[in-house]
Structures are given as structure tokens and as C-alpha cells.
C-alpha positions as CSV (number, residue, x, y, z in Angstrom):
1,X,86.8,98.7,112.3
2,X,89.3,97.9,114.9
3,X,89.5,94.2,113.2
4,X,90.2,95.6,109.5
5,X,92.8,98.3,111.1
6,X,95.3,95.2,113.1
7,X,94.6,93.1,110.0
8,X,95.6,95.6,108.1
9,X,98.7,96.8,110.5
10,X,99.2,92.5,109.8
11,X,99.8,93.1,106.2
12,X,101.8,95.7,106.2
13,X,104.4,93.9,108.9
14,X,104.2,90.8,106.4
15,X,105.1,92.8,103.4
16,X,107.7,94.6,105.2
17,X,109.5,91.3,106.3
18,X,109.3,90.4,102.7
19,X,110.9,93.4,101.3
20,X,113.9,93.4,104.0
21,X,114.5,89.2,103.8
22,X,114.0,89.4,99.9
23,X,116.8,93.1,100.2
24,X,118.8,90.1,102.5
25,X,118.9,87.6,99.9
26,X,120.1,90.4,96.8
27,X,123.1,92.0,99.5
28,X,124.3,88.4,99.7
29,X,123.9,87.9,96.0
30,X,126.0,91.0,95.2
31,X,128.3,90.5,98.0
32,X,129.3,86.8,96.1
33,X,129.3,89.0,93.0
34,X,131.5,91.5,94.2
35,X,134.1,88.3,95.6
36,X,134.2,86.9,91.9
37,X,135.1,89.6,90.3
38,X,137.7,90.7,92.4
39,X,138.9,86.9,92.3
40,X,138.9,87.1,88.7
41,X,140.8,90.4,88.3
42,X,143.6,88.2,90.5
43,X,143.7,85.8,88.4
44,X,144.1,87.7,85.1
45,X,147.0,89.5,86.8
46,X,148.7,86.7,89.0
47,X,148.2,83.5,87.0
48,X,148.0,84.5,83.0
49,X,150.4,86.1,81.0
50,X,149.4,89.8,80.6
51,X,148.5,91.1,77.5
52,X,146.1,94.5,76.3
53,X,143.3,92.2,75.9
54,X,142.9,90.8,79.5
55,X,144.4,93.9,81.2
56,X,141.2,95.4,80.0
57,X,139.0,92.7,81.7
58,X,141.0,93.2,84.9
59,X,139.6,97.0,85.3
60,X,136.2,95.8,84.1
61,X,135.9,93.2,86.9
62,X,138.1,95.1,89.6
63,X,135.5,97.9,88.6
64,X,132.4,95.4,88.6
65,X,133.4,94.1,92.0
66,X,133.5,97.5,93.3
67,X,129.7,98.2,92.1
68,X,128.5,95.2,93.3
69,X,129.8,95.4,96.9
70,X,128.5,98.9,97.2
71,X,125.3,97.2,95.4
72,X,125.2,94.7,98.6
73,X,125.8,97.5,101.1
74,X,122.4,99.7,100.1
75,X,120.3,96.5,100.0
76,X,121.4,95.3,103.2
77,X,121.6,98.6,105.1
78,X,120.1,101.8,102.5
79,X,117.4,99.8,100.9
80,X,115.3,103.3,101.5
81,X,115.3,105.2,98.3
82,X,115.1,108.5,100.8
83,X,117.4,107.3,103.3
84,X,121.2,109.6,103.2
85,X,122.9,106.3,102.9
86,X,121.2,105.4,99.6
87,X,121.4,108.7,98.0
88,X,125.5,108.4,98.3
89,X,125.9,105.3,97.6
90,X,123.8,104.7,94.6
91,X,126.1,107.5,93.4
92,X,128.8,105.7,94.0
93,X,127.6,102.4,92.0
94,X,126.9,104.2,88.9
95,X,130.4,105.7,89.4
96,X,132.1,102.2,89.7
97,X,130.3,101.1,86.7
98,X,131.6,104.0,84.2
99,X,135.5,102.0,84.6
100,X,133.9,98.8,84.1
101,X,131.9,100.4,81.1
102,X,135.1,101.8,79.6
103,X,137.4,98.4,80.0
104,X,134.7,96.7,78.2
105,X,135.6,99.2,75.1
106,X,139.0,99.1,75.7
107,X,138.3,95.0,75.4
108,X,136.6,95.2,72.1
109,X,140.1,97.8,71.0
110,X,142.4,95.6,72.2
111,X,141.0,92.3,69.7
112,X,139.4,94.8,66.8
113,X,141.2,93.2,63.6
114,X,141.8,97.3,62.0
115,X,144.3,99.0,63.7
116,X,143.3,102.2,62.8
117,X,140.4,101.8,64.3
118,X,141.7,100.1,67.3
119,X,143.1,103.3,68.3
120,X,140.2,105.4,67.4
121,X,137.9,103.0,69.6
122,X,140.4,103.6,72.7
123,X,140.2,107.5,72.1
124,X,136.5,107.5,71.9
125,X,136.1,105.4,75.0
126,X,138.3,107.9,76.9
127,X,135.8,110.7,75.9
128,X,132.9,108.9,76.4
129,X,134.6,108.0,80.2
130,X,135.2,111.5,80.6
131,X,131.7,112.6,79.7
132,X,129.8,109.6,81.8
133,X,131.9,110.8,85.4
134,X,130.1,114.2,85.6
135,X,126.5,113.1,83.7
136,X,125.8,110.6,86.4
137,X,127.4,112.7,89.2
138,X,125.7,115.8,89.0
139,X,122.8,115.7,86.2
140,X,121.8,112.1,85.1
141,X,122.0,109.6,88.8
142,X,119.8,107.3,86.8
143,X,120.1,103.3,86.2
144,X,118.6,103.8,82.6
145,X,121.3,106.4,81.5
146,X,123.8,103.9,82.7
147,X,122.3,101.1,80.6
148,X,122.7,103.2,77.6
149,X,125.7,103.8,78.0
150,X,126.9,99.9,79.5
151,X,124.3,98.2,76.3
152,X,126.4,99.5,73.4
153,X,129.8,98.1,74.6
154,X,128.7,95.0,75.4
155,X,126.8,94.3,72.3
156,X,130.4,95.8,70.6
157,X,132.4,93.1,72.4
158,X,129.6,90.5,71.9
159,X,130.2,91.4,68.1
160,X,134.1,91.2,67.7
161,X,134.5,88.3,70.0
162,X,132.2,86.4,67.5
163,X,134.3,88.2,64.8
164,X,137.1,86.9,65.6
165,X,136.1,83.1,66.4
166,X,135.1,83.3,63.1
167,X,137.8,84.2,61.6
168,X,140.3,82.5,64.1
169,X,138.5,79.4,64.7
170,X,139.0,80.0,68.7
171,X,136.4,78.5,70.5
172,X,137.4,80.2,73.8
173,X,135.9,83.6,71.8
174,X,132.6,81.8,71.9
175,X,132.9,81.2,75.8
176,X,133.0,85.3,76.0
177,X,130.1,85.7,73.4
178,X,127.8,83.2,75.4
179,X,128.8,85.0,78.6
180,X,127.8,88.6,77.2
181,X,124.4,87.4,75.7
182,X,123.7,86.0,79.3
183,X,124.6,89.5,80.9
184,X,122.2,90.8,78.1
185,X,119.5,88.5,79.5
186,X,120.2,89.0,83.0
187,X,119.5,92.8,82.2
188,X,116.7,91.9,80.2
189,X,115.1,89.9,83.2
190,X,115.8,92.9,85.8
191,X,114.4,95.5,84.0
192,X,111.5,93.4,83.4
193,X,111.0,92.7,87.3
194,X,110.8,88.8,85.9
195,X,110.9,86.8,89.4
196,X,110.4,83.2,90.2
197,X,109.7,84.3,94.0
198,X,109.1,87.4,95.3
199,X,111.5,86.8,98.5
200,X,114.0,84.1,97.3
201,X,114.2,84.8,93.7
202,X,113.4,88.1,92.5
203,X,114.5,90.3,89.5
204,X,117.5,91.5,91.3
205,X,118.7,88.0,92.3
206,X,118.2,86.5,89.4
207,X,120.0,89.3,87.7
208,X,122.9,88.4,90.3
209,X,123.1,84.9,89.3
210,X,123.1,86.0,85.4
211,X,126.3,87.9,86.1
212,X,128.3,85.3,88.1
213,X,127.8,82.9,85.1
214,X,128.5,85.7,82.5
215,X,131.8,86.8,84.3
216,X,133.0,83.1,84.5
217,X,132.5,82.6,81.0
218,X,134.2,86.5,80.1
219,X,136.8,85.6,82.8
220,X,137.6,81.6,80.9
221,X,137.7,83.5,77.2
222,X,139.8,86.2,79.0
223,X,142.2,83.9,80.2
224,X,142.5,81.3,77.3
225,X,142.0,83.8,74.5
226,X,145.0,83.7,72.3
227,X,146.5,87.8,71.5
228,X,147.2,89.4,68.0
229,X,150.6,89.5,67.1
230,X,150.0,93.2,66.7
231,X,148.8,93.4,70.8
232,X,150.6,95.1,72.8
233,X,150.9,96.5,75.9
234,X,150.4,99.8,75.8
């Protein structure tokens, strides 16, 4: 008995030095993330002439950056669901990520071909901003209430980005389409659990790795993506 008890006590140590070296590995993941985003909301504002368009993508990443370096802080030091630390700043992530939701609408207004409906898609995503604040403050903390809310204006975007290379024959439009679908699969992959390793490679990483290449490719369309003569800045 006294065998199967440190054997046991064995286990548990091993699993435990999985969990925190695997929690390690996704806080340096979503620290990296965190530094490209806020490196790509620089360089939409410093280097490339502003338009609607990419000031949208500058709050999405600024916003994204925010989420992910909050992301790295609970894995690296609030990995425990119960622990103060977590409980406040998982709060704070879903927070971060209702901005980043509504520049991703605000996108899909700024390069919608109707007018009209250009400005109703800007006033919708202001209510639907205004509603999301509260809901995951105070009633809905929960990762699958902010997927339903981040899934629909991705797959939006994903839509009038191929749209419009269609109809424009810009092929930097595609760069943003292929960088939306692989945010899609990242998702996809986390929610899943999918993992190559358990430690080195596990849903959450992967999901990391997802986003930096989906945010490059949103950040080159951004960038290179010609304006509307109607766009302004408003």
C-alpha cells in the first residue's frame, strides 16, 4: 500500500509539471501574440496612409494584443480556475475581446459595396458593443458566449473581403480571406482540444500559432488594400 500511495504521489507531481511547463509554453505563445499585434496596430498607424478600413484593424489588433497579454499573464501566474487572479483577469480578456469583436464589424462597414448599409452595419455593431460590455461582465463570463458573438463577424469580413476581390480583382483581399479562414481553424482546433503534444504543442498553442499567421495575413491585406472612393474618415 505504501508502494501504490508514493507511486501514486509520483504521478500526480509528473502531471503537475506537465500542466505548469505546457501553461509556460501557451504564456509565451500569447505573450508573442500580444507583441504582434500591438506591432501591427504601429504599423497601420505610423507607416500606411490612414483610411476607415485599416483604422478599424488598428482597434482590432490594439484590442487583440491587449487579450492576449492578459491571456499570457493567467497561464503563467492564474492558471487556477479558482485562484482570485484568474477570476479577474479572465474578466478582463473577454472584455478586451468585445473592441476587437467590434473593429472587425466596423472592417466589414468600412469596404461593404452599399452605403446604406455601410452605416447600418456601424450602428448595429455599436449596439451589439454596448450589449456584449455588461453580458460578459456581470451575467455571461463565458468563452462560448464570446465565440458567438466573435464567429459572425469574422465569417462577415471573410465574406466581403472575398466580395470585393471578386469584384475588384485585388488579390491583397484574398491575403485577408486566407488569414480569417486560418483564425476559423485555429478556433476550430482549440475548441476541439486537437494537440500534437500535450506539453509542447497543445490546443491552446496551436491556437496561438493559428493567430500570428492569421493577423499577418489581415495585417498585409490591411496594409495593401486599396479604399473606396466613397471611404472616408469618419
Amino acid at each position: 500500500m505504501r508502494f501504490s500511495h508514493s507511486r501514486g504521489e509520483r504521478v500526480a507531481t509528473v502531471a503537475m509539471k506537465s500542466m505548469t511547463n505546457a501553461d509556460s509554453i501557451v504564456a509565451l505563445t500569447n505573450f508573442f501574440l500580444s507583441i504582434e499585434n500591438f506591432l501591427f496596430a504601429w504599423l497601420l498607424v505610423r507607416k500606411t496612409p490612414s483610411n476607415y478600413f485599416r483604422s478599424s484593424l488598428v482597434l482590432f489588433f490594439h484590442s487583440s494584443g491587449w487579450a492576449a497579454l492578459l491571456g499570457a499573464m493567467v497561464h503563467a501566474y492564474f492558471s487556477a480556475r479558482s485562484s482570485w487572479g484568474f477570476k479577474i483577469l479572465w474578466r478582463w480578456i473577454l472584455l478586451a475581446i468585445g473592441p476587437a469583436i467590434f473593429g472587425l464589424w466596423q472592417a466589414s462597414a468600412a469596404i461593404y459595396p452599399e452605403a446604406r448599409w455601410n452605416q447600418i452595419l456601424r450602428r448595429l455593431s455599436v449596439v451589439q458593443l454596448s450589449l456584449y460590455i455588461p453580458l460578459v461582465l456581470f451575467f455571461l463570463p463565458d468563452y462560448l458566449f464570446v465565440i458567438a458573438n466573435y464567429l459572425p463577424a469574422v465569417v462577415f469580413l471573410l465574406v466581403v473581403l472575398g466580395q470585393l476581390g471578386v469584384q475588384t480583382k485585388q488579390g491583397t483581399a484574398f491575403l485577408g480571406v486566407a488569414g480569417l479562414l486560418l483564425a476559423l481553424a485555429g478556433s476550430y482546433i482549440q475548441n476541439a482540444r486537437l494537440a500534437w503534444d500535450p506539453v509542447y504543442l497543445n490546443h491552446n498553442t496551436i491556437y496561438h500559432l493559428f493567430l500570428m499567421a492569421s493577423f499577418a495575413l489581415l495585417f498585409f491585406c490591411g496594409q495593401a488594400l486599396k479604399p473606396f472612393p466613397r471611404e472616408t474618415m469618419q
